[in-house]
C-alpha positions as CSV (number, residue, x, y, z in Angstrom):
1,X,153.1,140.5,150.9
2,X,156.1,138.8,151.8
3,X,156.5,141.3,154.9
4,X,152.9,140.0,156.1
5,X,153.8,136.4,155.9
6,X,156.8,136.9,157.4
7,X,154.9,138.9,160.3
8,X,152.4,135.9,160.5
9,X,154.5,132.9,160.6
10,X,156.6,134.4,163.4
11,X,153.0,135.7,165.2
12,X,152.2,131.7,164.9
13,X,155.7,130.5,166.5
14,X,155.5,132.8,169.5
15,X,151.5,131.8,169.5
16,X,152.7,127.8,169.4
17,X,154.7,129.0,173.3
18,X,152.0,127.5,175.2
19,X,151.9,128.7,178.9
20,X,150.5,125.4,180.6
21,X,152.8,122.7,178.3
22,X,156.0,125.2,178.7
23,X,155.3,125.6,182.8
24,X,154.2,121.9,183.0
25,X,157.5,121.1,181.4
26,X,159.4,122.7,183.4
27,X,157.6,120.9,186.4
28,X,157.2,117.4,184.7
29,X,154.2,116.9,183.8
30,X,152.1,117.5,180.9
31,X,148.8,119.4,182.0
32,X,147.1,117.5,178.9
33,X,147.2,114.4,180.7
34,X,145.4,115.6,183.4
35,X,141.5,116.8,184.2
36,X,140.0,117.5,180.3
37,X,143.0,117.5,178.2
38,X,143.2,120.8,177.1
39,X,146.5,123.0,177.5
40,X,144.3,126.1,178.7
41,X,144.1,128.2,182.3
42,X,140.9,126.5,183.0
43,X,142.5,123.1,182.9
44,X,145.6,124.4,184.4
45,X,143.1,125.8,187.4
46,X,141.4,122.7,187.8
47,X,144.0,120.3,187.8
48,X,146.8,122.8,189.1
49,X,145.6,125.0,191.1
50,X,145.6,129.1,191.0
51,X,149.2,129.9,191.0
52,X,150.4,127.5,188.2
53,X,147.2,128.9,186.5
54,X,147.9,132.5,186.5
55,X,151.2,131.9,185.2
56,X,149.6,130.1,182.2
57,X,147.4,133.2,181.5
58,X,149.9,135.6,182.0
59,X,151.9,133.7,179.1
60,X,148.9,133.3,176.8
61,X,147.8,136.9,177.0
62,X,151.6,138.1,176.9
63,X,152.1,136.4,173.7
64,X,148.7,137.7,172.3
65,X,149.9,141.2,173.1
66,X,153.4,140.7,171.9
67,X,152.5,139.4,168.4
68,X,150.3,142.3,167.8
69,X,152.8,144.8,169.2
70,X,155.6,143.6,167.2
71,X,153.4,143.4,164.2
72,X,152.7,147.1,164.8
73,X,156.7,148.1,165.3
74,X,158.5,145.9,162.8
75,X,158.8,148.0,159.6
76,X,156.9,147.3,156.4
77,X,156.9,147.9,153.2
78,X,154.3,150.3,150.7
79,X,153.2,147.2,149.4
80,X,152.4,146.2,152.6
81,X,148.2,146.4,153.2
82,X,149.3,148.5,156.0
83,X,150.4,148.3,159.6
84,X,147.1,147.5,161.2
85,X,146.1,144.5,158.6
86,X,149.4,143.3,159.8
87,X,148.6,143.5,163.3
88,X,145.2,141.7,162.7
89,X,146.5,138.8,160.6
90,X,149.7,138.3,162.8
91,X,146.8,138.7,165.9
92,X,145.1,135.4,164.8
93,X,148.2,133.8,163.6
94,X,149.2,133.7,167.5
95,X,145.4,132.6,168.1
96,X,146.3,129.6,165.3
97,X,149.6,128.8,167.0
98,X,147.8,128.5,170.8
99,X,145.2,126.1,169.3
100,X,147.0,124.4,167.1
101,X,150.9,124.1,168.5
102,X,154.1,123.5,166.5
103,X,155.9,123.4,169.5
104,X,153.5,120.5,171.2
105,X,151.9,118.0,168.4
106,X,149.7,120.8,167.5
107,X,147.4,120.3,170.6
108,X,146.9,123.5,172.2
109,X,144.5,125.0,174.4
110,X,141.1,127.1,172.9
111,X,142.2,130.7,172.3
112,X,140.5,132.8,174.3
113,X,143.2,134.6,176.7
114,X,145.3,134.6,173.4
115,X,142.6,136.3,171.7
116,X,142.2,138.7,174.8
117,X,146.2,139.6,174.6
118,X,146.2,140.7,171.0
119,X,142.5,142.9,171.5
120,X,144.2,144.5,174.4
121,X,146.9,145.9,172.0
122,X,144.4,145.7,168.6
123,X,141.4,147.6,170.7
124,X,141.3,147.7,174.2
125,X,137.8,149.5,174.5
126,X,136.3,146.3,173.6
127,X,137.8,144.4,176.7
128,X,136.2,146.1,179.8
129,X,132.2,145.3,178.5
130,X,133.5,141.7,177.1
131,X,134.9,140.9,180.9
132,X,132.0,141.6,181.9
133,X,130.1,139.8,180.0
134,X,132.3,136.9,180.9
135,X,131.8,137.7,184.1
136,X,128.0,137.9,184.8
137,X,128.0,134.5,182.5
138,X,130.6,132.6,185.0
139,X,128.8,134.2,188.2
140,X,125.8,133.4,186.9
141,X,125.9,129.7,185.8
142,X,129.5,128.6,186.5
143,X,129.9,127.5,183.0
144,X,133.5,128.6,181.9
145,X,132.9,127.6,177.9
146,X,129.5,129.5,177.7
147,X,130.5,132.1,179.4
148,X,133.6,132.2,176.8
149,X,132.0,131.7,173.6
150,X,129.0,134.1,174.8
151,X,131.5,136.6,175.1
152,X,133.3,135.8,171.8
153,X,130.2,136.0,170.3
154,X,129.7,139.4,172.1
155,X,132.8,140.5,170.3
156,X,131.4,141.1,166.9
157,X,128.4,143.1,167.6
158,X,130.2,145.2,169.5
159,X,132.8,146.3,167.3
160,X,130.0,147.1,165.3
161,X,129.0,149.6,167.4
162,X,132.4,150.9,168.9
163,X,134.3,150.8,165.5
164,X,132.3,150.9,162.4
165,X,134.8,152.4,160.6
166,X,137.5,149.5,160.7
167,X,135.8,146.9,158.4
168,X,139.0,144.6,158.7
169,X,138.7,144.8,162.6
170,X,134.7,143.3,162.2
171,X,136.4,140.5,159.7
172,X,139.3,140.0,162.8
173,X,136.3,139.8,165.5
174,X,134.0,137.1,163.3
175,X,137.1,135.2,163.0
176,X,137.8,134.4,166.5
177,X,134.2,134.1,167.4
178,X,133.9,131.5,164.8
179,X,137.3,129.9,166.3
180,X,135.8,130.0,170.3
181,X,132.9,128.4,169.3
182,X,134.7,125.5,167.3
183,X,137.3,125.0,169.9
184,X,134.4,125.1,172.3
185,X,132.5,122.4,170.8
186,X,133.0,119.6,173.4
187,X,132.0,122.3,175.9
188,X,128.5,123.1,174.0
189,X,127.9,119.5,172.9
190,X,128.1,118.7,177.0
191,X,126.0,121.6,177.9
192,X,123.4,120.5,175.2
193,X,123.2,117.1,176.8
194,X,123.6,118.3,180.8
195,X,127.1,116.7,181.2
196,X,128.9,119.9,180.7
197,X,130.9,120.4,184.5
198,X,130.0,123.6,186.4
199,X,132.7,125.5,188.3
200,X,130.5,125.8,191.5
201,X,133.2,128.5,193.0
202,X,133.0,130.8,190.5
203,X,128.8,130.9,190.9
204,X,129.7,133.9,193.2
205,X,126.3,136.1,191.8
206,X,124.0,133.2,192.7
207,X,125.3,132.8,196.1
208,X,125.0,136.5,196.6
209,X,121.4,136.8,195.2
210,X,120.6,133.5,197.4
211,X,122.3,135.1,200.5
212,X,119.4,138.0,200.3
213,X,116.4,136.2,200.1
């Protein structure tokens, strides 16, 4: 037990490394003073533009993948619920430390390229039909949240289907849905009430569809 707490509190440090506060830093500012507030790559797009933005993602998904990775390597012990456990527990732990910073006042971004960085290393099959779920969502309407928390929601079904024989994966996957669509509240709350800003660029499907008529 102690090996899994140890694994989980370091997974929630490198987690807490927040892409958009640590590259703001560096260039003086503070990205949560700026557009909505949040420390994520949609802000960081936004307010930023795409460089400083793929930067931010490239963190956040790097330390997703590196907390589950390590989790994975660093030895255990046999009474240790086993490797993978591990790597699911330290996954979300990173997911935690994004969200909810040590580092930053605890005001972090909303998870979801953290959450893509440790399924790329947890179970990587799921990410190619959850992009493009994410995908047809953000062409479709231009609603980054929805098409987020549709996809998060995605998630658990899925595993369902692709992995019914790792329970503890299904518990992981409900987990973070249940995160996204908390840290997306704002997001569905606006939607809900029609205030909720679209990203008109990334409507690319309806201007394609429009293009034929």
């Amino acid at each position: 037990m102690f090996v899994l707490i140890a694994k989980a509190v370091c997974a929630y440090a490198l987690g807490s490394i927040s892409g958009s506060l640590l590259l703001g830093r560096r260039l003086g500012f503070d990205i949560r003073e700026s557009g909505s507030g949040n420390a994520g790559g949609t802000n960081a797009l936004r307010t930023r533009g795409w460089r400083f933005a793929l930067g931010v993602v490239a963190i956040d998904v790097g330390k997703g993948v590196l907390a589950v990775w390590l989790a994975l390597r660093l030895p255990t012990t046999a009474a240790s619920p086993g490797l993978y456990t591990e790597a699911l527990v330290s996954g979300f732990a990173a997911v935690l430390g994004h969200v909810f910073p040590v580092f930053y006042g605890f005001r972090g971004g909303k998870g979801a390229a953290t959450v893509v960085g440790t399924l790329a290393v947890l179970y990587p099959l799921a990410l190619l039909p959850l992009l493009l779920v994410w995908l047809l969502l953000l062409g479709s309407t231009g609603y980054v949240g929805l098409a987020t928390v549709t996809a998060g929601l995605c998630f658990v079904p899925l595993l369902w289907w692709l992995a019914p024989q790792i329970p503890a994966l299904h518990l992981y996957a409900a987990a973070c849905a249940l995160l996204l669509v908390l840290t997306h509240a704002g997001n569905l709350r606006r939607l809900y009430h029609g205030t909720e800003r679209r990203f008109e660029r990334a409507r690319v499907l309806i201007r394609l569809f429009a293009g034929r008529r």
